[in-house]
C-alpha positions in Angstrom: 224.0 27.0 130.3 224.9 25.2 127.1 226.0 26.9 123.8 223.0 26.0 121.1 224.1 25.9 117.6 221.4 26.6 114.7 222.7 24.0 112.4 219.8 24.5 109.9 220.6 27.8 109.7 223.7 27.4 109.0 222.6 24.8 106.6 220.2 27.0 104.7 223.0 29.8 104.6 225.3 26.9 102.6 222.9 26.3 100.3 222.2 29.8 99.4 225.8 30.2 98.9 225.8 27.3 96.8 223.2 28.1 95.2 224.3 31.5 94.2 227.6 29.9 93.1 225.4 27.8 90.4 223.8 30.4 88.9 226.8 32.7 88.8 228.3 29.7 86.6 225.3 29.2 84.9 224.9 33.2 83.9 228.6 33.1 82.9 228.3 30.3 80.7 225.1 31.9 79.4 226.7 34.9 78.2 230.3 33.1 77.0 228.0 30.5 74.5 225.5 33.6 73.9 228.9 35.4 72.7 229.8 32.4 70.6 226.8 32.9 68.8 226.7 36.7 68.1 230.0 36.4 67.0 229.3 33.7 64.6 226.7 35.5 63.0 228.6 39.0 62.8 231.9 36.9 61.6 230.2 35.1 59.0 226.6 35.8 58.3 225.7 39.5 58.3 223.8 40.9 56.2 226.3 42.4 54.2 228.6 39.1 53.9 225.4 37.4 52.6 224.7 40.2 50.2 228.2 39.7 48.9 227.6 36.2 48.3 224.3 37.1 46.4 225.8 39.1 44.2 229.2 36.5 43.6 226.4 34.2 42.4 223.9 36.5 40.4 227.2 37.2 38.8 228.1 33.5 38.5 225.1 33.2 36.6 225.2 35.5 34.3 229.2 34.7 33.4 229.9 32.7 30.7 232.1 29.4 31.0 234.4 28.0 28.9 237.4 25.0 29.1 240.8 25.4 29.4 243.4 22.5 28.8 246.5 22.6 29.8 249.8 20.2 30.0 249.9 19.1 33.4 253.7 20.1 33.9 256.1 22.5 31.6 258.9 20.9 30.1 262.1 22.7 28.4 261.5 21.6 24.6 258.9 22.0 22.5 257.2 25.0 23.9 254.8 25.4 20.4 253.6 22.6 21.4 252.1 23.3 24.2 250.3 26.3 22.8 246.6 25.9 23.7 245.9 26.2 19.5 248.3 23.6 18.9 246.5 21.1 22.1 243.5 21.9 20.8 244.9 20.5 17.4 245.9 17.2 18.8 242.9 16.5 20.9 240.2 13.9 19.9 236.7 16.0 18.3 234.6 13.1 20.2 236.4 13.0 23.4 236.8 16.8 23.4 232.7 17.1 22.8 232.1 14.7 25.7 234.5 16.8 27.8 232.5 20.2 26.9 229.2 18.1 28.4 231.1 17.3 31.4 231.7 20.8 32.2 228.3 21.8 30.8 226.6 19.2 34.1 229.6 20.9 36.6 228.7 24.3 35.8 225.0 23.7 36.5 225.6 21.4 39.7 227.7 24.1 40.5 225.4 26.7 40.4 222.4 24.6 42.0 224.7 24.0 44.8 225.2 27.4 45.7 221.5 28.6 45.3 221.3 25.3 47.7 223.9 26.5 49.9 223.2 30.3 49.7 219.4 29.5 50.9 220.7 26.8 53.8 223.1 30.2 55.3 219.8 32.8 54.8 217.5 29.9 56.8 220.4 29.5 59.6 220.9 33.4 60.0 217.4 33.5 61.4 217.7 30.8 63.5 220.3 31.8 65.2 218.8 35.1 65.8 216.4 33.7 67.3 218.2 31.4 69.3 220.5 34.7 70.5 216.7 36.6 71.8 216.8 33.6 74.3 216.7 35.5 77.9 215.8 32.0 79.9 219.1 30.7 81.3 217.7 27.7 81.7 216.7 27.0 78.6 219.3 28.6 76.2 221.8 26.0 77.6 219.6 22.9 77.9 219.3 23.2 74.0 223.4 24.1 73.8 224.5 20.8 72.1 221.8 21.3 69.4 223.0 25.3 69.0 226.7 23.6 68.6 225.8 20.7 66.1 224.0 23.6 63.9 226.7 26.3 64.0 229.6 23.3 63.0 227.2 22.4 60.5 226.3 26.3 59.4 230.6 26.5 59.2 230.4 23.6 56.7 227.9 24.9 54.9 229.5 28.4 54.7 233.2 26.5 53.5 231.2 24.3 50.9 229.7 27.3 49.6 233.1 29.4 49.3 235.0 26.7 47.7 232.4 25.9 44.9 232.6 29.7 44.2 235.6 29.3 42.2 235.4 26.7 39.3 237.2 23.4 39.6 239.7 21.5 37.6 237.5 18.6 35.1 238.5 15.4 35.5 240.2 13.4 32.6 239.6 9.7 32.7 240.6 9.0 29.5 243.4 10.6 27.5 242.1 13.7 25.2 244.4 12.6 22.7 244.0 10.0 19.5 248.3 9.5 19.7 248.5 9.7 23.7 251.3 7.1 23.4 253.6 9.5 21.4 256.6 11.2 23.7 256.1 14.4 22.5 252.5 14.5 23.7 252.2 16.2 26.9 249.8 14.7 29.8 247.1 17.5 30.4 244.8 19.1 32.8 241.8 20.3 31.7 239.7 23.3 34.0 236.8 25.7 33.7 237.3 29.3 33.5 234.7 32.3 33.7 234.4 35.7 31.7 232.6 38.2 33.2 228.8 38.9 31.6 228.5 41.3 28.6 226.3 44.7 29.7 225.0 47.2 27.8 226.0 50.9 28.9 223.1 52.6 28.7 224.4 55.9 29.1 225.8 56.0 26.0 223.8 54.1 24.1 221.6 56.4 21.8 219.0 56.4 19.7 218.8 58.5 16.4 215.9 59.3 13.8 216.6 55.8 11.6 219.9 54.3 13.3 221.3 53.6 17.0 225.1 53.9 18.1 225.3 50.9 21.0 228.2 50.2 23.5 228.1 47.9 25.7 230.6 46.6 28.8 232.4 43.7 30.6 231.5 44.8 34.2 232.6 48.4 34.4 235.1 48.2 31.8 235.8 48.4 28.2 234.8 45.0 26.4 238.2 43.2 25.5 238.7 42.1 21.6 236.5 39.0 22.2 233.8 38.3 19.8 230.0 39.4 20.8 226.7 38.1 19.4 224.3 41.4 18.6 220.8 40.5 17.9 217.8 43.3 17.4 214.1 43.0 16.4 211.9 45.6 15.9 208.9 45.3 18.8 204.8 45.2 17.8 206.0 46.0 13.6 202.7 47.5 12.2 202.8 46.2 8.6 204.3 43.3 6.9 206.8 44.8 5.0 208.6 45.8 8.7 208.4 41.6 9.9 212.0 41.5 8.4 213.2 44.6 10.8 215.5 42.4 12.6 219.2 40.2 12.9 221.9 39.1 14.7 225.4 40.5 13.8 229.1 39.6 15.2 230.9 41.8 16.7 234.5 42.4 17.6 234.9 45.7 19.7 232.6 47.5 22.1 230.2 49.5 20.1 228.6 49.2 16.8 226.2 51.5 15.1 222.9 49.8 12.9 221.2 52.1 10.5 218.7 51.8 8.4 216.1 51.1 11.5 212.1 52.9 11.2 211.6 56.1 12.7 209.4 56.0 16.1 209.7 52.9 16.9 210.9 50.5 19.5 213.9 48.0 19.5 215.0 45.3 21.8 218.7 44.8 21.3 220.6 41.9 23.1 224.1 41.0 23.6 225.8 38.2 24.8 229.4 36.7 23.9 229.7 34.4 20.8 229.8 30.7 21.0 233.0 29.6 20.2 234.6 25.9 20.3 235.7 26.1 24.2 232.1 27.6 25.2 230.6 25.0 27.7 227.6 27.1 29.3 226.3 30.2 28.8 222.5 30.8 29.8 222.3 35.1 29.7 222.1 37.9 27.8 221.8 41.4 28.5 218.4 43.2 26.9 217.8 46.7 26.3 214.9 48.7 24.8 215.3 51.9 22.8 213.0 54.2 20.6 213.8 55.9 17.6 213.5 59.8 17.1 210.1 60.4 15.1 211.0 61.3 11.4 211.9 65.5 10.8 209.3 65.9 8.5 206.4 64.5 11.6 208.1 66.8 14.2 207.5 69.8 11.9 203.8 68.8 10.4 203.5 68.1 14.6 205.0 71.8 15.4 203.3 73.2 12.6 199.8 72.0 14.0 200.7 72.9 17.4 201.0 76.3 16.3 197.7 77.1 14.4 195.9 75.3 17.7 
């Protein structure tokens, strides 16, 4: 009697092999590109990285830019020369003023770019959380290409938004200088710079029965010896006579005390740092409200009333 052979058996048996073989690479290849993605996100878009960023900008926004120039190299000589008073001596008014425009346009491109930027990394977060909730196999690598083109382009995104974080150098096209042709005239390099915003601290800022004692800060810290712009108006005045209750005053250090304010009532008080001739862009102030004490003589007619009630 012949030996039968169950070839389709045999067949059915390779393909199941086979077949087990394909998903096995397809479930490995799954989870490798599924770990691509979940590492992205945790590498370079958590939720704290993006809050960091928030916060570099909100302070961006609030900082205060001015322009710096510079000689391009330092040369053994001359070195007065090249003091920025001096540079800023030497340089054209005109060109300077069309300079100080140019950075004014930067600084807001800047800024637009990363609220642009900042909003394009929030909208790619959530899609690639939701592309990371895929469970179908099948599907989560049919649509890899398009997962790839948006994470390179996320990466982009992310470097675009890092390097605009710091401000750049301006470019020159035309020399600053009315004598560029003289030796002694250096070749220069003119950049944007930031100082930090001007706060109030509103612990120790104090209101008294006719006068307030203010300090304010630069971000923590003591203000430097820069100059400040003070400005305080007395809110809803009641009579005519009190329209005048308010000014702007120049400060040099970090706390100043105005007197001769009205008793019980309410002051806004702003302070931002003074425009000077490098100022290019400065859009905020801080603001803070305080009340006067009500006069001695109310609080003892009010005690005095309370009493006989």
């Amino acid at each position: 009697m012949a030996l039968q052979i169950d070839y389709s058996a045999a067949n059915k048996e390779a393909v199941r092999i086979n077949d087990c073989g394909i998903v096995a690479d397809s479930w490995r290849k799954y989870v490798d590109r599924k770990n691509i993605v979940l590492q992205f996100l945790g590498n370079n878009l958590s939720i704290d990285i993006l809050k960091h960023y928030e916060t570099r900008l909100e302070l961006l926004k609030k900082s205060s830019y001015y322009i710096d120039v510079l000689p391009k190299h330092s040369a053994l000589g001359d070195q007065n020369l090249f003091q920025p008073n001096v540079l800023y001596h030497l340089i054209d008014p005109c060109k300077f003023l069309r300079m100080k425009k140019i950075g004014t346009t930067q600084v807001k491109i800047q800024l637009l770019l990363l609220r642009e930027y900042l909003s394009e990394l929030k909208y790619g977060r959530e899609e690639l959380k939701v592309i990371a909730k895929i469970s179908d196999v099948t599907l989560f690598l049919l649509h890899w290409n398009t997962t790839c083109s948006r994470l390179g382009h996320l990466f982009n995104t992310l470097k675009n938004f890092i390097s605009v974080l710091v401000p750049g150098k301006l470019y020159v096209k035309h020399h600053l200088m009315s004598d560029a042709k003289s030796n002694k005239i250096p070749e220069l390099r003119v950049l944007l710079s930031t100082k930090m915003p001007v706060l109030f601290d509103r612990r120790e800022s104090i209101a008294y029965h006719n006068s307030v004692e203010l300090k304010w800060l630069v971000l923590g810290e003591e203000a430097h010896h820069d100059l400040y712009e003070l400005a305080y108006k007395l809110l809803e005045p009641r009579y005519c006579t009190e329209k005048n209750q308010f000014g702007v005053i120049s400060v040099e250090s970090g706390s100043i005390e105005i007197g001769n304010l009205l008793p019980d009532s309410s002051y806004e008080f702003t302070i931002r740092r003074a425009e000077n001739y490098t100022l290019v862009y400065s859009a905020w102030c801080d603001a803070m409200v305080l009340k006067t004490k009500a006069a001695i003589h109310l609080q003892y007619v009010a005690k005095k009333s309370c009493h006989f009630t």
